[in-house]
Each structure stands twice: as structure tokens, then as C-alpha cells.
Residue frames relative to the residue before (quaternion, step in Angstrom):
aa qw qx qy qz dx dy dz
X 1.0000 0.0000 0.0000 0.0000 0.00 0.00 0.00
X 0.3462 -0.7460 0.5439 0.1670 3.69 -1.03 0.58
X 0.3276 -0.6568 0.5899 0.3365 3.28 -1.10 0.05
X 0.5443 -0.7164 0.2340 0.3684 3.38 -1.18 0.39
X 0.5102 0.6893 -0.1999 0.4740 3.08 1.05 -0.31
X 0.3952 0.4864 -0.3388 0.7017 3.81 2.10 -0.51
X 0.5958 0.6655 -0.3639 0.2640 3.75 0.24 -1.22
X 0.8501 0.3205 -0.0379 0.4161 3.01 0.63 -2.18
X 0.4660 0.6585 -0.4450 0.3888 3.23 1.36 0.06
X 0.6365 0.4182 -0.3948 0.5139 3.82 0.95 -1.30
X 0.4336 -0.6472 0.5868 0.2209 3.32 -2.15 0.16
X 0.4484 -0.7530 0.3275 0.3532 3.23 -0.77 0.48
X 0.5005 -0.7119 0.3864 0.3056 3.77 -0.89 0.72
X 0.3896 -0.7814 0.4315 0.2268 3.47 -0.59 1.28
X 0.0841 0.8188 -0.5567 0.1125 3.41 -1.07 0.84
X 0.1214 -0.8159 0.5509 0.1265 3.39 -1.26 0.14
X 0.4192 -0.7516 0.4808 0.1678 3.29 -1.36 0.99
X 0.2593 -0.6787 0.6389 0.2528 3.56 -1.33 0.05
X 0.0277 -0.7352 0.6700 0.0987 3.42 -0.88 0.45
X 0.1473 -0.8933 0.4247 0.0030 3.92 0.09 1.10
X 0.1710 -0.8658 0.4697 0.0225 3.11 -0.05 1.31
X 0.2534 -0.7241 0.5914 0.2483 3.85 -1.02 0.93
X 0.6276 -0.5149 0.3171 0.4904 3.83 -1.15 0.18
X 0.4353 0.7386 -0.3192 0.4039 3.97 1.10 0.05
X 0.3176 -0.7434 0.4736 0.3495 3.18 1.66 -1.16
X 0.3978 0.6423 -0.4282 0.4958 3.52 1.41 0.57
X 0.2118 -0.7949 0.5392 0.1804 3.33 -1.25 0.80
X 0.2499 -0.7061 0.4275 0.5062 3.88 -0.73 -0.28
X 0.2047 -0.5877 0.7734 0.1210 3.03 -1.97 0.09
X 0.2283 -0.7196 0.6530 0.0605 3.01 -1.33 1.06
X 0.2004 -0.6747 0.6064 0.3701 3.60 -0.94 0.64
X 0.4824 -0.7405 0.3766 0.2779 3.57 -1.60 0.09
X 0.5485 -0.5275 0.6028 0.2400 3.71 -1.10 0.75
X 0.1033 -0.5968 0.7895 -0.0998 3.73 -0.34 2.12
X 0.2459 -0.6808 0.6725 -0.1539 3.34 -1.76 1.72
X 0.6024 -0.6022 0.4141 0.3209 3.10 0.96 -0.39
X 0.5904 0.6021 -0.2621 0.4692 3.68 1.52 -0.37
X 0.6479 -0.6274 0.3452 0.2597 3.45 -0.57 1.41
X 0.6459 0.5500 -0.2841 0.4468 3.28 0.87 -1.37
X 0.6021 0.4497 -0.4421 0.4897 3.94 1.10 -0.75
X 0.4478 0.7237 -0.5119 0.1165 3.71 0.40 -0.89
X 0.6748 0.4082 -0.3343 0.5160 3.53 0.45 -0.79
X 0.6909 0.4610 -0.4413 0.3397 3.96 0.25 0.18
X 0.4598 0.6792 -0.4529 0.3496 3.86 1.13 -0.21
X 0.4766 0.5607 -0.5379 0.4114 3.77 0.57 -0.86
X 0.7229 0.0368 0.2368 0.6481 3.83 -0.07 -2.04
X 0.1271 -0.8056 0.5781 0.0253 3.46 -0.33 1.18
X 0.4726 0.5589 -0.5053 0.4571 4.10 1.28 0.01
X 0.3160 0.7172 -0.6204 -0.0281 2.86 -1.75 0.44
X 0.6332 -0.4942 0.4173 0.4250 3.71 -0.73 0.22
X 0.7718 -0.3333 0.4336 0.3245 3.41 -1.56 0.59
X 0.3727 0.7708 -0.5156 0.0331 4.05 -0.83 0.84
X 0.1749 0.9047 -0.3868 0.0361 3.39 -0.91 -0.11
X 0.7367 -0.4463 0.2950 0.4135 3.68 -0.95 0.77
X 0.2241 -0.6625 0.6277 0.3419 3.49 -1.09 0.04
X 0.2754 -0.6591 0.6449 0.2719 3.73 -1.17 0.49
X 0.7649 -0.4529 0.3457 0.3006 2.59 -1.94 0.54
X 0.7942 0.1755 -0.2108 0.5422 3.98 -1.33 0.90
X 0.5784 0.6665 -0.4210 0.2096 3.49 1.03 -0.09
X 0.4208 -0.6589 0.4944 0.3798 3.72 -1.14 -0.35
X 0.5012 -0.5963 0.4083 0.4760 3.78 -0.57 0.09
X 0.5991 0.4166 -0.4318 0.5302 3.60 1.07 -0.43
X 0.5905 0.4524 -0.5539 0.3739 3.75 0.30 -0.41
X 0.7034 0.5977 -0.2576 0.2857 3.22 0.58 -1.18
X 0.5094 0.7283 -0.2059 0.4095 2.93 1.56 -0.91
X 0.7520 0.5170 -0.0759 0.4019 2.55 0.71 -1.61
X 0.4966 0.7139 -0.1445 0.4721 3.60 1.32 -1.67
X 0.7447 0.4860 -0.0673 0.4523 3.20 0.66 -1.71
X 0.8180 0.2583 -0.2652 0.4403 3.56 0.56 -0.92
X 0.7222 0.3856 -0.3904 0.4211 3.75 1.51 0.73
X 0.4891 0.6178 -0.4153 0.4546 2.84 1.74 0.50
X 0.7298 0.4059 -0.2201 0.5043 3.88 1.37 -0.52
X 0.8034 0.2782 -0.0846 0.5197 3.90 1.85 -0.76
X 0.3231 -0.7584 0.4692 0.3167 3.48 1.54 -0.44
X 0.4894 0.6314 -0.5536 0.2351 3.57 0.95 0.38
X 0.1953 -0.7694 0.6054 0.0584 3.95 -0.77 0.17
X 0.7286 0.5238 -0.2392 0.3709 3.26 1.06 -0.75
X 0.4567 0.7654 -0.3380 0.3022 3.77 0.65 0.69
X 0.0740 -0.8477 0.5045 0.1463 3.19 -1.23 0.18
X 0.6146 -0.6133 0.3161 0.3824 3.38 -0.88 0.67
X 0.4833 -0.6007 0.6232 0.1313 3.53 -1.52 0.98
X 0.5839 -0.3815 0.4757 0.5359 2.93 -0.20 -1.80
X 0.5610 -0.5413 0.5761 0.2457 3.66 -1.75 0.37
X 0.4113 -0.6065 0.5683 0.3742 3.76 -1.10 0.27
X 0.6315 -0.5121 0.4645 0.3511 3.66 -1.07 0.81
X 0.9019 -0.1233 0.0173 0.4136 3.85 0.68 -0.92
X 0.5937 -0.5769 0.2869 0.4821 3.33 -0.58 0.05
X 0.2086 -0.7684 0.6047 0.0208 3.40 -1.21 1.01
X 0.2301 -0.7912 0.5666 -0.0076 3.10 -0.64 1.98
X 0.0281 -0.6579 0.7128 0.2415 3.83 -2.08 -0.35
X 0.3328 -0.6951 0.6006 0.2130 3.22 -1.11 -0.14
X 0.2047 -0.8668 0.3224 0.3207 4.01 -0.25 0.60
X 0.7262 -0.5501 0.2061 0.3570 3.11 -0.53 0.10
X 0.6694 -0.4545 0.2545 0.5296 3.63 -0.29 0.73
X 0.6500 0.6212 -0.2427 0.3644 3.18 0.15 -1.27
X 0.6445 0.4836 -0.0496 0.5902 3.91 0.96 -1.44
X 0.7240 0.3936 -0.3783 0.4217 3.97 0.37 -1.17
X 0.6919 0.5239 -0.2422 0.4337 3.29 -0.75 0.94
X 0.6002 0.4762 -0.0288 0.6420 3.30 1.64 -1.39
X 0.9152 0.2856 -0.1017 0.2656 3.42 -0.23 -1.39
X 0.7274 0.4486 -0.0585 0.5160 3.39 0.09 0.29
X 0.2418 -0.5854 0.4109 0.6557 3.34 2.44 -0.69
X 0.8013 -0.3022 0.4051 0.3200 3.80 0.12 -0.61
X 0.4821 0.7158 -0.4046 0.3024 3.09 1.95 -1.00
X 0.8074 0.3070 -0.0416 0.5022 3.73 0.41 -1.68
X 0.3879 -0.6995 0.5513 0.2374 3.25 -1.99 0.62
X 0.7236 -0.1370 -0.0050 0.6764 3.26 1.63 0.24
X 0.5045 -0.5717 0.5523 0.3370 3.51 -1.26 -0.37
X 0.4056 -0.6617 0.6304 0.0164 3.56 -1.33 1.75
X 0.0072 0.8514 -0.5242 0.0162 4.12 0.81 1.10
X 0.0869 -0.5140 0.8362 0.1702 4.12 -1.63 0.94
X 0.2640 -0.7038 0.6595 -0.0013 3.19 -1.42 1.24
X 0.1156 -0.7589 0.6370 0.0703 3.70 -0.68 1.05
X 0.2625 -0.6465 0.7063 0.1191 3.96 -1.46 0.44
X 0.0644 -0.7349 0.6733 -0.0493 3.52 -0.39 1.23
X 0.1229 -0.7429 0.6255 0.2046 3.63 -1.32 -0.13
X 0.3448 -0.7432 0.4997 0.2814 4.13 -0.17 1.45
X 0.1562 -0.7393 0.6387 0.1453 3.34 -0.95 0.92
X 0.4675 0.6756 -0.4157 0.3901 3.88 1.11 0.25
X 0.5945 -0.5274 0.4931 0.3539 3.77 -0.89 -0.33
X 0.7504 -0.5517 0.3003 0.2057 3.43 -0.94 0.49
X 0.6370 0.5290 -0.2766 0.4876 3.15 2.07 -0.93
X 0.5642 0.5718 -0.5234 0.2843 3.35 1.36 -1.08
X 0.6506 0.5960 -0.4494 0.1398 3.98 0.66 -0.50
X 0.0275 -0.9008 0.4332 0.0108 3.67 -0.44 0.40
X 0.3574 -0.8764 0.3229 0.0011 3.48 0.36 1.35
X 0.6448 0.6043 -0.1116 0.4545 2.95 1.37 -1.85
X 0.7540 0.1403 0.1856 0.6142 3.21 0.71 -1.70
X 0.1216 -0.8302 0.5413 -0.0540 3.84 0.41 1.16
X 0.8080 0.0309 -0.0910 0.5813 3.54 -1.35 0.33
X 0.7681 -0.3844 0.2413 0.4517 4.58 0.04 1.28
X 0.8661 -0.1942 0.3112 0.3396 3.46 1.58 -0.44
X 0.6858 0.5862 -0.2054 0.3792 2.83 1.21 -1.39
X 0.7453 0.5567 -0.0797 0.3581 3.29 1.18 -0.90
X 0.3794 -0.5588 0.5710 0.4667 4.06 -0.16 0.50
X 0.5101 -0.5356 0.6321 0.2310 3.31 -1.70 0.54
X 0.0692 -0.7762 0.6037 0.1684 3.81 -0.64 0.88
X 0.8357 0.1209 -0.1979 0.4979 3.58 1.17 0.01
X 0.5152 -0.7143 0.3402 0.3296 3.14 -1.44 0.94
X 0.7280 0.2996 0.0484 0.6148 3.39 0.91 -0.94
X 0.0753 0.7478 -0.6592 -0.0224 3.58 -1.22 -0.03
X 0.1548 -0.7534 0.6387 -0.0195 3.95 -1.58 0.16
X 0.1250 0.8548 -0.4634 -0.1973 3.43 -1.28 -0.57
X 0.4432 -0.7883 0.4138 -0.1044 1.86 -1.21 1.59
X 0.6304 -0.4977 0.3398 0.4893 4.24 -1.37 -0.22
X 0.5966 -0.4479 0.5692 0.3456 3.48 -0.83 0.88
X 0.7913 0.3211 -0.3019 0.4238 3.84 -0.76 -0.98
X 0.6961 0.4972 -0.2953 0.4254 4.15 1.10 -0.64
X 0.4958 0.6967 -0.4011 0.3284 3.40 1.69 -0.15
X 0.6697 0.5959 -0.3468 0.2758 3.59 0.87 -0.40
X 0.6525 0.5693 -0.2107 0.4536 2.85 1.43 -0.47
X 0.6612 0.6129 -0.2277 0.3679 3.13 1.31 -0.25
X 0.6937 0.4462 -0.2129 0.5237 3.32 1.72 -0.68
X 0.8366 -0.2600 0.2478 0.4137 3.12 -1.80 0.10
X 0.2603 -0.8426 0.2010 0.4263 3.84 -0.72 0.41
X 0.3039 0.7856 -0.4383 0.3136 3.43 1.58 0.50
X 0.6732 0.6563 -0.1416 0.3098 3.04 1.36 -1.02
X 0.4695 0.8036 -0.2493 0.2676 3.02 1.90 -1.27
X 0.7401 0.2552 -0.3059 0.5418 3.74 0.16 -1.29
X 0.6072 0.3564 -0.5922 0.3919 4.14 0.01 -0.07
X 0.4999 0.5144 -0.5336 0.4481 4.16 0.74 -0.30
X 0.8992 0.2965 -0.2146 0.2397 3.48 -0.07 -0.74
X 0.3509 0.5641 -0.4639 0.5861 2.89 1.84 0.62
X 0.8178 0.3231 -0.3249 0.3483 3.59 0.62 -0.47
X 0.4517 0.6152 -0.4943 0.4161 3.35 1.42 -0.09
X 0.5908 0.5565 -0.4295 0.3959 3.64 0.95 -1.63
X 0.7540 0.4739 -0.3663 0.2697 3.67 0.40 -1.33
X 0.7656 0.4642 -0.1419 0.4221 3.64 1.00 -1.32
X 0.5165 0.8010 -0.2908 0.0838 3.02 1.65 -0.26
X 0.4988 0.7041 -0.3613 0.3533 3.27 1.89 -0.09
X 0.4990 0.7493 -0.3244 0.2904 2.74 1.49 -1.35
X 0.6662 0.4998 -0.4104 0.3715 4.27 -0.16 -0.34
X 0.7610 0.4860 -0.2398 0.3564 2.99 1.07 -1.57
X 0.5583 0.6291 -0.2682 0.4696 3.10 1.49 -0.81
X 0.7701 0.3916 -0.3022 0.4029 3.46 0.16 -0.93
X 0.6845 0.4732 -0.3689 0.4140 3.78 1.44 -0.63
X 0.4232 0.7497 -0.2680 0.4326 3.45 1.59 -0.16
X 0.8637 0.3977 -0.2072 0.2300 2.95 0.93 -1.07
X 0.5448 -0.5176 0.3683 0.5474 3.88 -0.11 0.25
């Protein structure tokens, strides 16, 4: 257990999300691939979640963005929506600070992007991500309604989901709208 005051001392680890939209206005979710590695522990409660991931060094958050959603789905074929207005932080739970991350971070400080896959359904690959190269971070995946995603994940995770549902939330209506 930490104290709080250990908490506020770590920084939070920058990252960015992908919320991937099909032309249906569905998004994906990916459930996760539990290995056995402490650091996954906190995903078993609600193991779905959207595309995420560190930023590397010299990188942009779109690169990363990008990086990220063919390093966990193999998709390539997309285009950009829109960016969340701001960053959207969590904080993990006691239990995790200290643990995850080695200890380095008190959570993760996330720029969320809304892409929409203009590719076919096959191009996704979960199992074997980016041709291979990549550990699989999820076993399985679907898609699913933007607004039903909160419920589905981890709860620590919850209020940064509904910060991103609020942001992307035009996004379905829009894309079924469109010709």
C-alpha cells in the first residue's frame, strides 16, 4: 500500500489511445491476453479495452498512435477523425502503484485519437499483430457501441472511458449519417 503523498510524487506515464471506428459507427475493443505478468493483473476484473500505449522516445502522440494501433491490431488502413480536446489521465489503484510500470508511474497521462479503418475486417489481426513482430496484447476482439465501452473495462479505468466516450461521442452518428 502507498501513502498518498508517495503517490503524488511519481509522474504519470504518457500515452495515447486509439478508439477505431468501423463505417457502422462501431468501435473496436480488444479483450486482453493474461500471461501471467503482474503488470497485467489489474486487467482480469474487465479485461476489454481500446487500443493503448507508451509514447517512445522523439515520438509524436499521433505517431504513437498510430505505432500502437499496428503494433496491438495490424490495422494500417485508417484515417483520422479527430483528436480528444485534452489529455485524459487515471491513477492506479493502490494496490498496482509501485508494481506496474516497475513503480516508475502513478498512472498514465493518455492524448486519445478517433480514427475510422477504411480496410476490411480481415486486415485485423490480434493473434499475430504488426505481420508478427509483436507479442499479442489481446486474445480476441469485436465491436462494439462506444457509450457500452465503459462498462467493459477495468474499474480504475472507468472515469478516463467516459471522458472519452463524452469526447468521440459524435463520432457514430456521424459516420452512419454519412452517404
Amino acid at each position: 500500500m502507498t501513502t498518498s503523498s508517495a503517490r503524488e510524487a511519481l509522474p504519470y506515464r504518457d500515452c495515447v489511445g486509439v478508439a477505431l471506428f468501423n463505417a457502422k459507427g462501431a468501435v473496436f475493443i480488444g479483450r486482453r491476453k493474461h500471461d501471467g505478468d503482474p503488470e497485467d493483473s489489474s486487467e482480469m476484473g474487465a479485461p476489454w479495452q481500446m487500443p493503448q500505449g507508451g509514447i517512445d522516445a522523439g515520438e509524436t502522440p499521433r505517431e504513437a498512435a498510430l505505432r500502437e494501433l499496428y503494433e496491438e491490431t495490424s490495422v494500417r488502413s485508417v484515417s483520422l477523425i479527430m483528436e480528444a480536446p485534452d489529455w485524459i489521465h487515471y491513477d492506479l489503484p493502490d494496490e498496482l502503484v509501485g508494481i506496474a510500470w516497475k513503480g516508475r508511474y502513478r498512472g498514465q497521462r493518455q492524448r486519445w485519437f478517433a480514427y475510422l479503418m477504411t480496410g476490411p475486417d480481415a486486415e485485423i489481426d490480434v493473434l499475430r499483430p504488426g505481420g508478427g513482430e509483436h507479442p499479442a496484447e489481446f486474445e480476441d476482439w469485436r465491436w462494439d457501441r462506444l457509450e457500452a465501452l465503459p462498462d467493459l473495462i477495468v474499474p480504475f479505468k472507468r472515469d478516463a472511458y467516459l471522458q472519452i466516450v463524452e469526447a468521440f461521442a459524435h463520432i457514430p452518428q456521424q459516420l452512419t449519417d454519412t452517404p
